[in-house]
VOPAGU-2260 file (C-alpha; in pm, 1 decimal, decimal comma):
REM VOPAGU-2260
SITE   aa  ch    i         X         Y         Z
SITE  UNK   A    0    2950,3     557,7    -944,2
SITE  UNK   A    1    3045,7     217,7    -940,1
SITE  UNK   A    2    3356,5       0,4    -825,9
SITE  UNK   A    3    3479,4    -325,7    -939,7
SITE  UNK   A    4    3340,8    -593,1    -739,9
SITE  UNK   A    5    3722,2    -696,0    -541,6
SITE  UNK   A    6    3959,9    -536,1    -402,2
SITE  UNK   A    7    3703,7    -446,3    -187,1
SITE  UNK   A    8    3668,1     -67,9    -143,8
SITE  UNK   A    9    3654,8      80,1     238,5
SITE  UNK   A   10    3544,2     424,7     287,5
SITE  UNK   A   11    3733,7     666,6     512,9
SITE  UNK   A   12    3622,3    1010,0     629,8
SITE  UNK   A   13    3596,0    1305,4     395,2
SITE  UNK   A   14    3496,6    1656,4     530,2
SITE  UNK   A   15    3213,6    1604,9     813,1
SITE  UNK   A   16    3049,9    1305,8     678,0
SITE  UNK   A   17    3116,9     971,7     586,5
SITE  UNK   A   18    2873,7     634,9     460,2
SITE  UNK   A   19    3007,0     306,9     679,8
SITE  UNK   A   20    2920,0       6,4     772,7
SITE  UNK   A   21    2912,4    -180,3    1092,7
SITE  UNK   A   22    3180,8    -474,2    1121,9
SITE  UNK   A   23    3132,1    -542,1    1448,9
SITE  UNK   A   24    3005,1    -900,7    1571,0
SITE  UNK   A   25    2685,8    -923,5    1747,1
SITE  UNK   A   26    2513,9   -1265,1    1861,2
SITE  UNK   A   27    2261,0   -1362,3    1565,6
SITE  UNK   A   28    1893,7   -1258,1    1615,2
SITE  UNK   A   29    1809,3   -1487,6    1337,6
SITE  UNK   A   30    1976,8   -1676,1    1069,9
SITE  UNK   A   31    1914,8   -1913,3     775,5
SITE  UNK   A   32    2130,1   -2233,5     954,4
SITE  UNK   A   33    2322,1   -2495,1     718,7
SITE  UNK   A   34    2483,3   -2723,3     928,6
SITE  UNK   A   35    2434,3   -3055,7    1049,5
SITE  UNK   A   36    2117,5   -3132,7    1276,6
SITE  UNK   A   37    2313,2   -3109,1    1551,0
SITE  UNK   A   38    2304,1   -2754,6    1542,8
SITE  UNK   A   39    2031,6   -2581,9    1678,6
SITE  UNK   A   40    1817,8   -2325,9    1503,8
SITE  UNK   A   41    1876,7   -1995,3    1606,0
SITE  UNK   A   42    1608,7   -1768,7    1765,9
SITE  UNK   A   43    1326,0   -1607,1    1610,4
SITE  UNK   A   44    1279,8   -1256,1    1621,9
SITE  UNK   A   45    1022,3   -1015,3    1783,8
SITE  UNK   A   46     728,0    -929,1    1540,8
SITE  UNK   A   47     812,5    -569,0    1443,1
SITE  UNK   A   48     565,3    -285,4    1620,5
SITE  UNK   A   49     238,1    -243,1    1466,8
SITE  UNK   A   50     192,6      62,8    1244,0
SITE  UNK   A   51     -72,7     331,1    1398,1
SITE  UNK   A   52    -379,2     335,2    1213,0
SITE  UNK   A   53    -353,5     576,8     898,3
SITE  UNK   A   54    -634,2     792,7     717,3
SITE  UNK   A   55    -715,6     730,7     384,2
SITE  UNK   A   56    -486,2     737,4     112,8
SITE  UNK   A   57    -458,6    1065,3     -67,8
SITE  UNK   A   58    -401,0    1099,5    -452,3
SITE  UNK   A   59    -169,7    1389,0    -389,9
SITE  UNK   A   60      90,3    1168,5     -92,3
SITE  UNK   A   61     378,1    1080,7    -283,9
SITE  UNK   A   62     462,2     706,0    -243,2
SITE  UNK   A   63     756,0     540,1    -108,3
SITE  UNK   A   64     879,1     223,6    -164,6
SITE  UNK   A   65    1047,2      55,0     185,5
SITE  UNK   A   66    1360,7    -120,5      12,4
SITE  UNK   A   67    1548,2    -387,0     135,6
SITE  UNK   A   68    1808,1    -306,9     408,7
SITE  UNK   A   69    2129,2    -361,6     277,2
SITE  UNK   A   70    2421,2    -444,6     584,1
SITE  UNK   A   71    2666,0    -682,7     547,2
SITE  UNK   A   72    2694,7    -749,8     926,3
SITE  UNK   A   73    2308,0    -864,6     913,4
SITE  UNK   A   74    2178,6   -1201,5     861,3
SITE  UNK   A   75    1873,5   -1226,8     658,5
SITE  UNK   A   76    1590,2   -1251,7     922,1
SITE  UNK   A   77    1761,9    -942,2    1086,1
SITE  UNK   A   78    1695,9    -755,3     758,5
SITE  UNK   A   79    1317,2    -834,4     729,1
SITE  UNK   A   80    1228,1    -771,5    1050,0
SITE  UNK   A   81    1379,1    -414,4    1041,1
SITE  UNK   A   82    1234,9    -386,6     720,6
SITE  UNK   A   83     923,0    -393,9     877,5
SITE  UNK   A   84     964,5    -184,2    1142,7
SITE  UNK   A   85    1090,3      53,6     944,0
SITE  UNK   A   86     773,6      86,8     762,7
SITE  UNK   A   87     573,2      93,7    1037,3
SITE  UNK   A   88     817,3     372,2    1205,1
SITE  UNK   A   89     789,9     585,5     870,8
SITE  UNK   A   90     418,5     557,9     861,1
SITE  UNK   A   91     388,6     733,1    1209,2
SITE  UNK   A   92     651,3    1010,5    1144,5
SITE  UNK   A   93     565,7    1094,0     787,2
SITE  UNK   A   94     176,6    1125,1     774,0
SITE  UNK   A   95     262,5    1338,8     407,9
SITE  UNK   A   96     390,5    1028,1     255,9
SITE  UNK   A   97     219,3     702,0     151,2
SITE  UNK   A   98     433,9     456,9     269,4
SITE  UNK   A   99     475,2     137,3      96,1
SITE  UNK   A  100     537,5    -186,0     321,2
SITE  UNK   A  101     732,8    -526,8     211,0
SITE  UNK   A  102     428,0    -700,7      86,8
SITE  UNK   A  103     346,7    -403,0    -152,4
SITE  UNK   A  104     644,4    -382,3    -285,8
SITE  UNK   A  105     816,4    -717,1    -322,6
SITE  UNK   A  106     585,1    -875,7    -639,3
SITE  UNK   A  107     692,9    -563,6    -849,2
SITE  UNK   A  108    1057,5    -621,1    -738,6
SITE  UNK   A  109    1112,0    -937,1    -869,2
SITE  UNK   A  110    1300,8    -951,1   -1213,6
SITE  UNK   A  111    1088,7   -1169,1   -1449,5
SITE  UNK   A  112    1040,7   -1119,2   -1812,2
SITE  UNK   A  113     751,8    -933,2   -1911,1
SITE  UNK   A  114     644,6   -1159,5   -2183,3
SITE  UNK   A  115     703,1   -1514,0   -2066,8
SITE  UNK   A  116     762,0   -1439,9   -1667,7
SITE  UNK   A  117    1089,7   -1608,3   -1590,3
SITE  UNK   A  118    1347,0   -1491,2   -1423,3
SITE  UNK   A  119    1563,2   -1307,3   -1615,2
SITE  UNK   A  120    1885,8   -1424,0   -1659,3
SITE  UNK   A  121    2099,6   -1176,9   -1460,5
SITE  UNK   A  122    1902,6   -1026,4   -1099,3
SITE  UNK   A  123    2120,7    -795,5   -1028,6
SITE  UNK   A  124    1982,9    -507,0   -1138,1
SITE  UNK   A  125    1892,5    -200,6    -847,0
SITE  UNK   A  126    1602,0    -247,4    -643,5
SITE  UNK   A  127    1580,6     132,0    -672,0
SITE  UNK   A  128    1520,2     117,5   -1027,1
SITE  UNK   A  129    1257,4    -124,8   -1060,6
SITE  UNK   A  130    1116,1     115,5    -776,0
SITE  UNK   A  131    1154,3     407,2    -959,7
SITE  UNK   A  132    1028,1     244,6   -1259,7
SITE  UNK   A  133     686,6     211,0   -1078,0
SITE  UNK   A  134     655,4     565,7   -1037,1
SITE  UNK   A  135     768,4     525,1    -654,8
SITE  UNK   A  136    1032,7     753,6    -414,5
SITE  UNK   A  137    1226,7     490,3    -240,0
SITE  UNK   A  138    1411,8     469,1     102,0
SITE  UNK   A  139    1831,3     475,3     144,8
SITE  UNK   A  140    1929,8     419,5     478,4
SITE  UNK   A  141    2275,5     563,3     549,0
SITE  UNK   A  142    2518,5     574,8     914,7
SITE  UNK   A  143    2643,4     863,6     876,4
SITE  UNK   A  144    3003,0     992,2    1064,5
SITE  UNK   A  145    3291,9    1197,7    1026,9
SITE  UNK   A  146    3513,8    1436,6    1164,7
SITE  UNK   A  147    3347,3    1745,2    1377,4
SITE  UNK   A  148    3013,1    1584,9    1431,8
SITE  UNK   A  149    2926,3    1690,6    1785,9
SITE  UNK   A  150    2683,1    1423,6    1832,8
SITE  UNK   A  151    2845,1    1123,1    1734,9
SITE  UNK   A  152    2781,4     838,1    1421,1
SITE  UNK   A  153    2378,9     905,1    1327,2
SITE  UNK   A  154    2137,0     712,4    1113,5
SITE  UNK   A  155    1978,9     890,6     808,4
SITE  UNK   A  156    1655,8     792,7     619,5
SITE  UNK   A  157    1665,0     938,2     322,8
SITE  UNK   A  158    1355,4     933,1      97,7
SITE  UNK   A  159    1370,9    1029,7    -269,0
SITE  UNK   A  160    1370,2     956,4    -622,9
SITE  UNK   A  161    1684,3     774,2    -815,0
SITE  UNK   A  162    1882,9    1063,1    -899,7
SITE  UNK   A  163    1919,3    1439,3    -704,4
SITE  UNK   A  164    1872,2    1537,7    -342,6
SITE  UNK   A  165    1590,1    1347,6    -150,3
SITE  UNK   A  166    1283,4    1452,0     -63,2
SITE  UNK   A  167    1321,4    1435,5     278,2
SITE  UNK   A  168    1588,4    1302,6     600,1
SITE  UNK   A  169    1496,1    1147,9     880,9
SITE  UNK   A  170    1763,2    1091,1    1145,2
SITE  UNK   A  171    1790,3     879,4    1427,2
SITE  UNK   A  172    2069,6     811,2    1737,6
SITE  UNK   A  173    2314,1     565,0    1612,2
SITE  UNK   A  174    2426,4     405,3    1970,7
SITE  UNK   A  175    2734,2     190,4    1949,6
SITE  UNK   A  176    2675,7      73,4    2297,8
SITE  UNK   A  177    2353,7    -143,6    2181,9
SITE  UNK   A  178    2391,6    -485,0    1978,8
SITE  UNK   A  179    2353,2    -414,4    1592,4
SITE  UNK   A  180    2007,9    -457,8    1568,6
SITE  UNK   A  181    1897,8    -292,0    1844,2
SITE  UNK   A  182    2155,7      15,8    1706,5
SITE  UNK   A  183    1858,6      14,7    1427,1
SITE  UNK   A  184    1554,1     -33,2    1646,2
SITE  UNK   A  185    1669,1     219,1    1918,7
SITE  UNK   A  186    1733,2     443,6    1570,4
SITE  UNK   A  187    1395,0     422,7    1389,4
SITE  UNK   A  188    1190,8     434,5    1738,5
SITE  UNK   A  189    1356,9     780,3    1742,1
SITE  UNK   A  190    1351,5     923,8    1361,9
SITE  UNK   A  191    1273,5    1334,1    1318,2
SITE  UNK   A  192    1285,6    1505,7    1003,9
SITE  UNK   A  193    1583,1    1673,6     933,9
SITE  UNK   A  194    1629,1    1980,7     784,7
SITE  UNK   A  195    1923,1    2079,7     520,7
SITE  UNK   A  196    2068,0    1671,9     524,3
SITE  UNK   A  197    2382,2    1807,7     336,9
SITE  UNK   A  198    2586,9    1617,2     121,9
SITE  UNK   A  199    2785,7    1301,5     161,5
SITE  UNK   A  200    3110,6    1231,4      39,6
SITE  UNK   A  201    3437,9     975,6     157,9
SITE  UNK   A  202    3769,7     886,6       1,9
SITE  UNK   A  203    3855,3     515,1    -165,0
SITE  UNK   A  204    4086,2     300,4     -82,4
SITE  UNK   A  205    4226,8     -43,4    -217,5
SITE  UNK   A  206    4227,8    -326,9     -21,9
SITE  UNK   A  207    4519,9    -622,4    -122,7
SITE  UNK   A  208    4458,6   -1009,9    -112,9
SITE  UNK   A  209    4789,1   -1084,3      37,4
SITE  UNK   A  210    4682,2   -1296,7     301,3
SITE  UNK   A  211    4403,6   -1463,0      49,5
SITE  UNK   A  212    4392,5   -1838,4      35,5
SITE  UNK   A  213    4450,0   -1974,1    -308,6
SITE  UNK   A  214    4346,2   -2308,3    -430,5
SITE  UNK   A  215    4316,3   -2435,8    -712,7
SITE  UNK   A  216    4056,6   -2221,5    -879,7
SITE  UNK   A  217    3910,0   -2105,5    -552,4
SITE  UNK   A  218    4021,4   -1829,6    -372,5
SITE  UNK   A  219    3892,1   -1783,3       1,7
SITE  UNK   A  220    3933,5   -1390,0     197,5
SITE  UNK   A  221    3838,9   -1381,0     517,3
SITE  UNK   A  222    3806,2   -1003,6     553,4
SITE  UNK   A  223    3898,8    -763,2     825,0
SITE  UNK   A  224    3940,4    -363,3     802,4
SITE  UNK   A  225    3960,8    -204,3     517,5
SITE  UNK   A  226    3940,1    -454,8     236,1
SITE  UNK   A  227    4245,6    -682,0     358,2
SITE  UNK   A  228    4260,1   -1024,1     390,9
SITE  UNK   A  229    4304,7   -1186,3     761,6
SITE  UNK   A  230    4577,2   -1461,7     823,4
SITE  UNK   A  231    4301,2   -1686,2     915,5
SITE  UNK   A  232    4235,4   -1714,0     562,6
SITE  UNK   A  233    4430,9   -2036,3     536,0
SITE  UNK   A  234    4186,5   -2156,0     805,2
SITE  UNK   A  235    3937,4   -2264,4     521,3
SITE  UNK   A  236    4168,9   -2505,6     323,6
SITE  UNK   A  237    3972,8   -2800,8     469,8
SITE  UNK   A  238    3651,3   -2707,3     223,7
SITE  UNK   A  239    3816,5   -2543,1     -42,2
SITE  UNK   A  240    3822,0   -2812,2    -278,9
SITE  UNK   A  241    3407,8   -2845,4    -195,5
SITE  UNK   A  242    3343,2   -2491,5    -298,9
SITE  UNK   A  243    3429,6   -2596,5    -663,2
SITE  UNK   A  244    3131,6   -2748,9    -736,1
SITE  UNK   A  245    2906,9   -2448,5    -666,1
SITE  UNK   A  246    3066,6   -2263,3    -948,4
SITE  UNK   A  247    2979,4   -2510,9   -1236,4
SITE  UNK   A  248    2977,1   -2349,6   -1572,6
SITE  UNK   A  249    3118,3   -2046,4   -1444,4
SITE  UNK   A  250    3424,6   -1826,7   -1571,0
SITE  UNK   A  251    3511,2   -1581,4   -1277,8
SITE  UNK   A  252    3253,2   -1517,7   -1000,0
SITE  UNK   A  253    3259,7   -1354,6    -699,9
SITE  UNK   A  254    3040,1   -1391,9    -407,6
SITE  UNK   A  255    3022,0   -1252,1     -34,9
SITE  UNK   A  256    2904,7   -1469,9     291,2
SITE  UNK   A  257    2783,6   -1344,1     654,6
SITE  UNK   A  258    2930,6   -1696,5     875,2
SITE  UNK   A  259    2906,0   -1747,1    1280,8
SITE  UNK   A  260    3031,7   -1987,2    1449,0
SITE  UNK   A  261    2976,8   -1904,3    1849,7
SITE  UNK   A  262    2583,0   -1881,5    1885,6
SITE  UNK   A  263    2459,1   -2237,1    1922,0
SITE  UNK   A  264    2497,7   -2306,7    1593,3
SITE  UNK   A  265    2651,8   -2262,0    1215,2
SITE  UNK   A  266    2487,2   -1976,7    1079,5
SITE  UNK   A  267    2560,2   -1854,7     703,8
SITE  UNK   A  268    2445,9   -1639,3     421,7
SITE  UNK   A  269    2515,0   -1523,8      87,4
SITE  UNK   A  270    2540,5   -1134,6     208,9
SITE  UNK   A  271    2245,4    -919,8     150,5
SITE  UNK   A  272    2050,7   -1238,4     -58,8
SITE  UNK   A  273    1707,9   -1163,3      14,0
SITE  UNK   A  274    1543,1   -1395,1    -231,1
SITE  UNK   A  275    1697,2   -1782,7    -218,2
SITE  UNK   A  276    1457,4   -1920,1    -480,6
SITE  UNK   A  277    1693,3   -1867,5    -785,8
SITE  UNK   A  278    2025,5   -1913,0    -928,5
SITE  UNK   A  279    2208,1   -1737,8    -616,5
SITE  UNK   A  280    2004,3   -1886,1    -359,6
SITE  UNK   A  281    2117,1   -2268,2    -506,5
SITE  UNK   A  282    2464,2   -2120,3    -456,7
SITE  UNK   A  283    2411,4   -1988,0    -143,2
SITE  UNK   A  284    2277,5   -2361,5      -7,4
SITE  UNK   A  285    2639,4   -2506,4    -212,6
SITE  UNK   A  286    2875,1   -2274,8     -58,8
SITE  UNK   A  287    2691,9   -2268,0     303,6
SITE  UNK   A  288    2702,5   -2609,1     304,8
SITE  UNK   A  289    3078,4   -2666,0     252,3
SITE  UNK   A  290    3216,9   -2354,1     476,6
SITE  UNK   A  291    2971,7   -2496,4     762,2
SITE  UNK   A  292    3185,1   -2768,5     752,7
SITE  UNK   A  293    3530,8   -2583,9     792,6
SITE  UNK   A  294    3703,4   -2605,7    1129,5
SITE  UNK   A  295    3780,5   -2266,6    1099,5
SITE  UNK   A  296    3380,5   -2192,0    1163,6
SITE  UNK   A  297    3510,8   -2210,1    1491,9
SITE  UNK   A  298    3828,2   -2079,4    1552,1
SITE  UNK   A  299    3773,1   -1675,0    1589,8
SITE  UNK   A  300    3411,7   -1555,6    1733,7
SITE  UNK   A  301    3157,1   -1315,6    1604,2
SITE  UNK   A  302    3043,2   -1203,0    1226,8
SITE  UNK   A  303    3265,7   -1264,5     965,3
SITE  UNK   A  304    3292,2   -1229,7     587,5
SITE  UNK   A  305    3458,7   -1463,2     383,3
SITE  UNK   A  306    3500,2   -1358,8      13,4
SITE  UNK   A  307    3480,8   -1650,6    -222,0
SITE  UNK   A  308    3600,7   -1604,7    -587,6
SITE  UNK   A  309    3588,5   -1863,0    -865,9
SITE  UNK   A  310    3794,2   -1861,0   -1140,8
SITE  UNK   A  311    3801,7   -2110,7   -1431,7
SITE  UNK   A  312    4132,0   -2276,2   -1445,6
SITE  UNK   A  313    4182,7   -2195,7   -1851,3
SITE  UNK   A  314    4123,1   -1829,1   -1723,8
SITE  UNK   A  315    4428,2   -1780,4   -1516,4
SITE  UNK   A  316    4670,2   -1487,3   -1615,4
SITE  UNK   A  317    4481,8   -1461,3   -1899,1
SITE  UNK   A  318    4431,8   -1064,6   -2004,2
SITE  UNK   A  319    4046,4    -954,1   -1965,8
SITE  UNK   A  320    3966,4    -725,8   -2236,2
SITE  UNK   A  321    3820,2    -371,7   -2156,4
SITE  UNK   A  322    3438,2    -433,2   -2300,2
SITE  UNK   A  323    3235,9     -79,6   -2360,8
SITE  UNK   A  324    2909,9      -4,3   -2472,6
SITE  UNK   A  325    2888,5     157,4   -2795,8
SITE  UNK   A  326    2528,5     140,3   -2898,1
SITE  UNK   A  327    2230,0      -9,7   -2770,9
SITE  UNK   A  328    1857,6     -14,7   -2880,4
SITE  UNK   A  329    1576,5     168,8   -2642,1
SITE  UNK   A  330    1459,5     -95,5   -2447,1
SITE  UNK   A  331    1736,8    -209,5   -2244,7
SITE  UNK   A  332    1876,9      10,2   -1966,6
SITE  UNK   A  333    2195,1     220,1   -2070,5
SITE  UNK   A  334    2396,0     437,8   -1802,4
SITE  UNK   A  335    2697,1     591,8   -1777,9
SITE  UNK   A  336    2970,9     416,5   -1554,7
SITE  UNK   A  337    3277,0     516,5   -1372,5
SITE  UNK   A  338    3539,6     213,4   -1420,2
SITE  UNK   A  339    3841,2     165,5   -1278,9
SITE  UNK   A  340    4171,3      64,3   -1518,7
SITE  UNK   A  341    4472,2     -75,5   -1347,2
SITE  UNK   A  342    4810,6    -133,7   -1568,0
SITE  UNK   A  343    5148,5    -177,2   -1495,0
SITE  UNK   A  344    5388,2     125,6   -1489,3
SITE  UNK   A  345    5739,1      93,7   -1429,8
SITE  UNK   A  346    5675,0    -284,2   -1254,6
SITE  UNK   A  347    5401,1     -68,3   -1065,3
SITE  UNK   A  348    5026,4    -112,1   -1043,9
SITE  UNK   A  349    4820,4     170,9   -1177,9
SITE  UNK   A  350    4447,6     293,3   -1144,6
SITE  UNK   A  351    4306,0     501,0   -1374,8
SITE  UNK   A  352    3895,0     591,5   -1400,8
SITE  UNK   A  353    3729,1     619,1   -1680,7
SITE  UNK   A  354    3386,8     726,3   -1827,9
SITE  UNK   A  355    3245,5     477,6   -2022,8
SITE  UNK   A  356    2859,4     340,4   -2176,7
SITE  UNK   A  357    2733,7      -1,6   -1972,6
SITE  UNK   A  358    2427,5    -218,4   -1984,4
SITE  UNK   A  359    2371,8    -394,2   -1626,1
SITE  UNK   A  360    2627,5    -704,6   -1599,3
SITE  UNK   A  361    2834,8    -614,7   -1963,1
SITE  UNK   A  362    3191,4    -676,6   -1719,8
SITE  UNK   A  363    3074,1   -1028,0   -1722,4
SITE  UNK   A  364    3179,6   -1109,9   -2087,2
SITE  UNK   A  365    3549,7   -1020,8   -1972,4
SITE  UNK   A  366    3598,7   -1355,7   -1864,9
SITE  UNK   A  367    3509,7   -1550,7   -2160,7
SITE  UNK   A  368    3628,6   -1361,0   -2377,7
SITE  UNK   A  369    3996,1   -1380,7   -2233,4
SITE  UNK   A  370    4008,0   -1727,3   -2403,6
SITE  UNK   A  371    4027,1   -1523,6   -2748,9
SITE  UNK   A  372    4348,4   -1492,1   -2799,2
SITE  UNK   A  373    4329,8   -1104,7   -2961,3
SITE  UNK   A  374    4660,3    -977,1   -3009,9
SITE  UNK   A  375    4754,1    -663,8   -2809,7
SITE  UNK   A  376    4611,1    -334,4   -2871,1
SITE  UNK   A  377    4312,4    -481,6   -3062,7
SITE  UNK   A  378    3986,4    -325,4   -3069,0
SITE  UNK   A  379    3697,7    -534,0   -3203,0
SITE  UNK   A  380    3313,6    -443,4   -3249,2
SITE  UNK   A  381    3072,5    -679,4   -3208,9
SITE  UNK   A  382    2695,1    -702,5   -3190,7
SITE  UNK   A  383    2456,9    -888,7   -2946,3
SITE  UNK   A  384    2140,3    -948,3   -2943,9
SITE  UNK   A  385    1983,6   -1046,9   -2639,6
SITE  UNK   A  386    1641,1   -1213,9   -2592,2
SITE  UNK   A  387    1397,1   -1035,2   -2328,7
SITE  UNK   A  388    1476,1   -1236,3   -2044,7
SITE  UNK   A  389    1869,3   -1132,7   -2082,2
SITE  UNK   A  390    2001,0   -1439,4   -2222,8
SITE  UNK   A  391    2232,3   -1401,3   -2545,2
SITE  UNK   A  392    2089,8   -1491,1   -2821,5
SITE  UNK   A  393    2367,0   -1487,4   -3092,7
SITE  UNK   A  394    2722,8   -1266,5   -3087,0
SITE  UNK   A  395    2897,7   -1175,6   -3400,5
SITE  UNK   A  396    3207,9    -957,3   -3499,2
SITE  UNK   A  397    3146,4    -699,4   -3753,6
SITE  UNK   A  398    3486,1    -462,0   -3697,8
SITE  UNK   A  399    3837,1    -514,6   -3635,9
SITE  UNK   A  400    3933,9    -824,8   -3743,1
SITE  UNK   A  401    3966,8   -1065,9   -4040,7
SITE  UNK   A  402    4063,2   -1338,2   -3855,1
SITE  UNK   A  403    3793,6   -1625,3   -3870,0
SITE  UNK   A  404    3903,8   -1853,3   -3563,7
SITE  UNK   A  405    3899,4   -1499,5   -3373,6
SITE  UNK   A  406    3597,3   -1399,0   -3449,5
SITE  UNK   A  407    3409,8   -1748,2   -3390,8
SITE  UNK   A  408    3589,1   -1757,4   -3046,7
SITE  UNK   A  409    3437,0   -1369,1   -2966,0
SITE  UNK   A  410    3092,7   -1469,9   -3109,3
SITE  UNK   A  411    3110,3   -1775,4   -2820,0
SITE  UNK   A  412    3237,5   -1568,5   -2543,5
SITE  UNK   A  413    2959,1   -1319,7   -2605,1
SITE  UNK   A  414    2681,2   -1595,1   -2554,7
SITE  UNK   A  415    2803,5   -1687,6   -2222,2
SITE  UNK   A  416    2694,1   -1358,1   -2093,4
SITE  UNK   A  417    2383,5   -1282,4   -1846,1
SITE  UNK   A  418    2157,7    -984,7   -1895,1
SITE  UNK   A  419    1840,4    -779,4   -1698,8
SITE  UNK   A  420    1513,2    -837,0   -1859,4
SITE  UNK   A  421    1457,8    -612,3   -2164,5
SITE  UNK   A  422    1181,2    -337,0   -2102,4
SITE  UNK   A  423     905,7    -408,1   -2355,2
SITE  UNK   A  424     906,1    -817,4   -2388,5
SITE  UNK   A  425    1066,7    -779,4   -2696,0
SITE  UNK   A  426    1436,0    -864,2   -2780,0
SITE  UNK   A  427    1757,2    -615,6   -2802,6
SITE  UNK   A  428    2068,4    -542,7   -2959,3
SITE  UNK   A  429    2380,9    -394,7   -2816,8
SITE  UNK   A  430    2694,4    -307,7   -2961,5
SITE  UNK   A  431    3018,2    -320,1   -2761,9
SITE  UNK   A  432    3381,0    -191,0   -2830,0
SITE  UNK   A  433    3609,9    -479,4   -2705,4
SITE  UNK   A  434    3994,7    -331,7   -2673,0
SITE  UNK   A  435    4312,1    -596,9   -2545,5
């Protein structure tokens, strides 16, 4: 199930068990730093312990993919090191699995085109499914707390396939007394397989931006508990106006960044931005470089995360139109999608969820196409074809309206879209319901 990307969503505790995610602020064990030279680098980390020495591979071991560890509260050197020693942990404790280390993995994670090997032109797509593509079981690391657990918050390692119960649970103490990485380490040092992991559930709720710093076409969040905005959000007005520049030729983005201030130097990072060679790791160096900057860098200690949205000035209070999937041909991934809806009731702000057809990235084409002025209660069909590495190749209307100037401005919107590589090299075609 999926959520839209802001008001950020914060899980509370449902039945025993509950996903959640560290907020609190540790001192860096290492960080990317963009500041001025006066800063000093931060500290590198330990190398990760050394996997014991494994017999031969077996045809029969199922293999496992180590993913990525996802934490917002970790800076990017954190993440690779426990990567590793993940691995190395998992090799030990599950001698029935062929375990998979970074190095393995990475070059068939990497979203290039299959026929001319760029990057395609949206990289958002699940690490898990490339994974899973490969034939591989993959790893989903989970804290895991709620009401009635006698022991306290605990670490899961699940390992598994996309979809259904996984194979198999590790689980780990999850001590709060520890720093955050050493929460992890102290964790996978003491991982046993669990038996009957259960199911997970938690309850949603919506955050507000009223504290959020608006200007111009930027707005800046500094977040605290459950998805609201701190006062210190006015803080950042001293780089606002910088930030515009890292969102050139966009319509309405919205991006996530790890900052310190109080560790010996300016540390920041796009959050969980493991590869800095592409589009978001040139925005990543823009945005970095302008909130380094900030007095309010400074002013409050520990991990934070400021959300940064963009929106194109010709965009504001514009209506987005609902876009759905209708059609699509066989070699471009298709999934069902929760979405959320909000209207206005009765002067009052509705959610509804429905169940709709998506290709990776479709929202995107919201945007642009809320400079079409579609008059309300229109619903237009329009094709797409899209090249294998994801970008557009030509939009037209061929339902719902007569209206020339209308359809030229949907066929324009629709090219400024970004899409996953297609499957086979070759291009594909998806059709998509657009209601106002």
């Amino acid at each position: 199930m999926k959520t839209s990307a802001r008001p950020r969503a914060a899980l509370l505790p449902l039945g025993s068990a509950l996903f959640s995610v560290s907020c609190i602020a540790q001192s860096p064990l290492q960080a990317t730093v963009v500041s001025d030279p006066q800063f000093a680098p931060a500290p590198q980390p330990p190398p990760p312990a050394q996997a014991a020495a494994q017999p031969p591979a077996e045809a029969h071991r199922p293999e496992v993919a180590v993913l990525p560890i996802e934490d917002d509260q970790l800076f990017r050197a954190e993440r690779a090191a426990l990567r590793a020693e993940l691995a190395a942990h998992l090799a030990r404790i599950a001698p029935d699995y062929l375990i998979l280390g970074p190095a393995m993995v990475d070059p068939k994670l990497r979203p290039v085109s299959q026929k001319t090997g760029h990057r395609c032109a949206y990289e958002g797509e699940p690490l898990s499914r490339r994974a899973h593509d490969e034939g591989w079981l993959t790893t989903d690391v989970m804290r895991i707390s709620g009401v009635g657990r006698e022991r306290g918050e605990v670490l899961w390692i699940n390992l598994g396939a996309r979809f259904g119960a996984p194979d198999v649970t590790f689980e780990g103490p999850w001590n709060p007394q520890l720093g955050l990485v050493d929460r992890y380490r102290a964790a996978f040092a003491s991982l046993v397989r669990k038996e009957r992991a259960g199911v997970v559930g938690g309850l949603m709720a919506r955050g507000t931006e009223g504290n959020a710093l608006r200007e111009g076409p930027i707005t800046i969040c500094e977040d605290k508990p459950f998805g609201q905005c701190d006062a210190g959000s006015v803080d950042w007005k001293d780089r606002a106006g910088s930030l515009v520049a890292c969102f050139s030729n966009d319509d309405d983005v919205r991006r996530d960044f790890l900052v310190q201030g109080d560790a010996g130097g300016r540390y920041c990072e796009q959050e969980n931005l493991d590869l800095r060679d592409g589009r978001e790791g040139a925005r990543e160096a823009c945005v970095c470089q302008a909130l380094v900057g900030s007095a309010a860098m400074g002013k409050r200690p520990g991990r934070r995360t400021i959300h940064v949205r963009y929106e194109a000035p010709d965009l504001t209070g514009k209506p987005r139109p609902e876009v759905r999937v209708i059609e699509a041909s066989t070699n471009i991934h298709v999934e069902d999608d929760w979405h959320s809806m909000d209207q206005v009731v009765d002067g009052k702000k509705r959610y509804t969820a429905v169940k709709r057809l998506v290709v990776d990235n479709v929202d995107s084409l919201a945007a642009p196409l809320a400079r079409c002025a579609a008059p309300a209660g229109s619903v237009i069909v329009a094709d797409l074809d899209i090249r294998e590495d994801g970008v557009p190749a030509l939009g037209k209307v061929v339902a719902g309206t007569a209206d020339r100037e209308l359809s030229a401005c949907i066929d324009k919107a629709l090219g400024r879209g970004a899409f996953v590589c297609t499957d086979d090299g070759s291009s594909a075609r998806v059709r998509v319901a657009l209601a106002w």
